[in-house]
N, C-alpha and C positions, 0 to 999 in steps of 0.2 A: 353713696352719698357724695355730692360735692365738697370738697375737703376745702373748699372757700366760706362754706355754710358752717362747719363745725366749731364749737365752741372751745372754749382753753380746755374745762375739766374733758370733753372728749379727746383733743391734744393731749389732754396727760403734765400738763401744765397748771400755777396755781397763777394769779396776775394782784399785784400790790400795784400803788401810784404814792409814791415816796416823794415828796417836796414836787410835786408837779412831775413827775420823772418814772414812766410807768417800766416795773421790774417784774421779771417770771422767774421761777423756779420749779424743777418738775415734781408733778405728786409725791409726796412720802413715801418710801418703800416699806418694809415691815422693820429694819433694822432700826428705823429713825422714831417711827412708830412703838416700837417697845420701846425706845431710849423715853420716849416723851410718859407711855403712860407709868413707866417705873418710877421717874420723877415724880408726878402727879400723886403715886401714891403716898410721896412722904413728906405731902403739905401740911403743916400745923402750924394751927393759930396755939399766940401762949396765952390762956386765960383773961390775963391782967390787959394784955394790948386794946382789947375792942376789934378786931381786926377779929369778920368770919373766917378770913382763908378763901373764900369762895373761886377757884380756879377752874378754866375752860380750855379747851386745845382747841387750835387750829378755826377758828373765828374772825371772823373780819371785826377790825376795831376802826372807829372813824375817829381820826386825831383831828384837832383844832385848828388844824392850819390845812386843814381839805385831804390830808393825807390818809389812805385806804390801806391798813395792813392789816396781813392776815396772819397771828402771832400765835406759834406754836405750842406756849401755856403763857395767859395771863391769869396775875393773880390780883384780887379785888378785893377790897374790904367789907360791900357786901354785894348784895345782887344786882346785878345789873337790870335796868327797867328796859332795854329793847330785845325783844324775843322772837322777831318775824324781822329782821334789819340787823343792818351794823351796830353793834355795840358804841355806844357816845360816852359812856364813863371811862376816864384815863385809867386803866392799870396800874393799880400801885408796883407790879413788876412784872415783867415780862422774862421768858425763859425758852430762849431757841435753841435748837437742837439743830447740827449743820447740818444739810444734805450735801451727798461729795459731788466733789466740782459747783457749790453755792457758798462756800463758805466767806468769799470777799461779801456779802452782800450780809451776812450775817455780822461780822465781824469787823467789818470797814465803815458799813449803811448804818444797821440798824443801832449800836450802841447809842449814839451821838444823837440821832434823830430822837429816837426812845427819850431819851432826857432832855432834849431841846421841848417834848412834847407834855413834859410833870413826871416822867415814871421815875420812879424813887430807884429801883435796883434792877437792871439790867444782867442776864446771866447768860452767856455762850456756852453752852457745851459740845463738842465733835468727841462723838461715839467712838472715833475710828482712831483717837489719839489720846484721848480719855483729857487733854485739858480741858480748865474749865475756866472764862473767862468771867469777872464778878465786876460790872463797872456801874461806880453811883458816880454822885457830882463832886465827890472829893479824890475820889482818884481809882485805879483799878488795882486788881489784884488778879494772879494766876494761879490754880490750884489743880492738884490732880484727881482724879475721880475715882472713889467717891468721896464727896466733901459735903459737910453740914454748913448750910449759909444761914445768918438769921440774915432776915431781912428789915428792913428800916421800918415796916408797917406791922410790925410784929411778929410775923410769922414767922417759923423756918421752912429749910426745904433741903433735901439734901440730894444731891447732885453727881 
């Protein structure tokens, strides 16, 4: 095959467009991948919040300012209505898991933008150093893993 003709997911590559500004990163390996679905297991709504919990891995979300990411677990208060398309409902939080040699993009990009865009709680983890970054709009916090977060929308999640 012409390797001009090939697509990113055949490259091995995933492609976001951040602020007008298009960024790659290469597919998940399985280390990143367990980090993500361990996480995911320990999402809970508290009763009293209203918040289902409803969270998804690795999903394109379309933000409001034209920006295309494709976030690692977002979590949603409830279902989301696009199911053949990008997701158009903002993530009450979002939860990325670094891949090595991506971590500026995780960690520099995405906190900032994530909240410029509504999402209430922001969460970094790198698998390979067990921090864990917690950033809302009053300020952040660093933690080591594994850590219980609640989060603003009720949930928790532990990390």
């Amino acid at each position: 095959m012409d390797p001009k003709l090939l697509t990113a997911a055949e490259l091995g590559v995933r492609l976001e467009i951040v602020g007008g500004m298009p960024l790659w990163e290469a597919q998940p390996l399985y280390k990143h991948q367990k980090a993500v679905d361990r996480i995911r297991a320990t999402i809970k709504p508290e009763s009293q919040a209203g918040c289902a919990g409803v969270h998804v891995a690795d999903v394109y979300v379309a933000f409001p300012d034209g920006s295309l990411k494709r976030t690692d677990i977002s979590i949603f208060c409830r279902e989301p209505d696009e199911e053949d398309e990008a997701i158009r409902l903002i993530p009450e939080a979002v939860i990325e898991v670094i891949s090595k040699g991506f971590d500026y993009k995780d960690l520099e990009i995405g906190p900032n933008f994530y909240l410029a865009q509504g999402v209430k709680d922001v969460i970094v983890c790198n698998p390979y150093t067990l921090v864990v970054l917690h950033v809302r709009r009053d300020g952040a916090a660093h933690h080591v893993s594994p850590v219980e977060v609640r989060l603003e929308c009720g949930c928790s999640v532990t990390v």
